[in-house]
N, C-alpha and C positions, 0 to 999 in steps of 0.2 A: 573433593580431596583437599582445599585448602582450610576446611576446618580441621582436619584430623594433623595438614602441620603445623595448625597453629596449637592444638591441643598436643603434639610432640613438644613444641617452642616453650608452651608454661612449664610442660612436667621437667626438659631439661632445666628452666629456669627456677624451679623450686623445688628441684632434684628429686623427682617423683619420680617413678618407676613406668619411666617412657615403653617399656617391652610389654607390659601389663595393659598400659591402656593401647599398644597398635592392636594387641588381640581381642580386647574386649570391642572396638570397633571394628575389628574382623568377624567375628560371631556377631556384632549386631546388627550388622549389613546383611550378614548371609540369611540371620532371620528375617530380618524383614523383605527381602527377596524371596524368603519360601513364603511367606503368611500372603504376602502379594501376588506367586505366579499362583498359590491357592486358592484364592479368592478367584482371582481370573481363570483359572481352568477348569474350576470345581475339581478337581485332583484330591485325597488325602494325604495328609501331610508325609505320613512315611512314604507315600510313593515318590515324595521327590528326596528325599534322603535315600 
């Protein structure tokens, strides 16, 4: 998590659109926790969505 506030710290500092990237780091976690418990459970992917 202290990458994601330092990456909120730039986008306020060169007034980016800090809401934009909390989510796109929200959806990039959640994927890569699904292609990960994936890989580990041999599960398809819709079944963990």
């Amino acid at each position: 998590m202290p990458s994601m506030v330092l990456g909120i710290l730039f986008c306020d500092r060169y007034q980016l659109d800090a809401d934009l990237y909390a989510m796109t780091v929200i959806v990039t976690t959640f994927i890569g926790v699904a292609v990960l418990a994936n890989g580990c459970a041999k599960l398809p992917l819709v079944a963990l969505l």
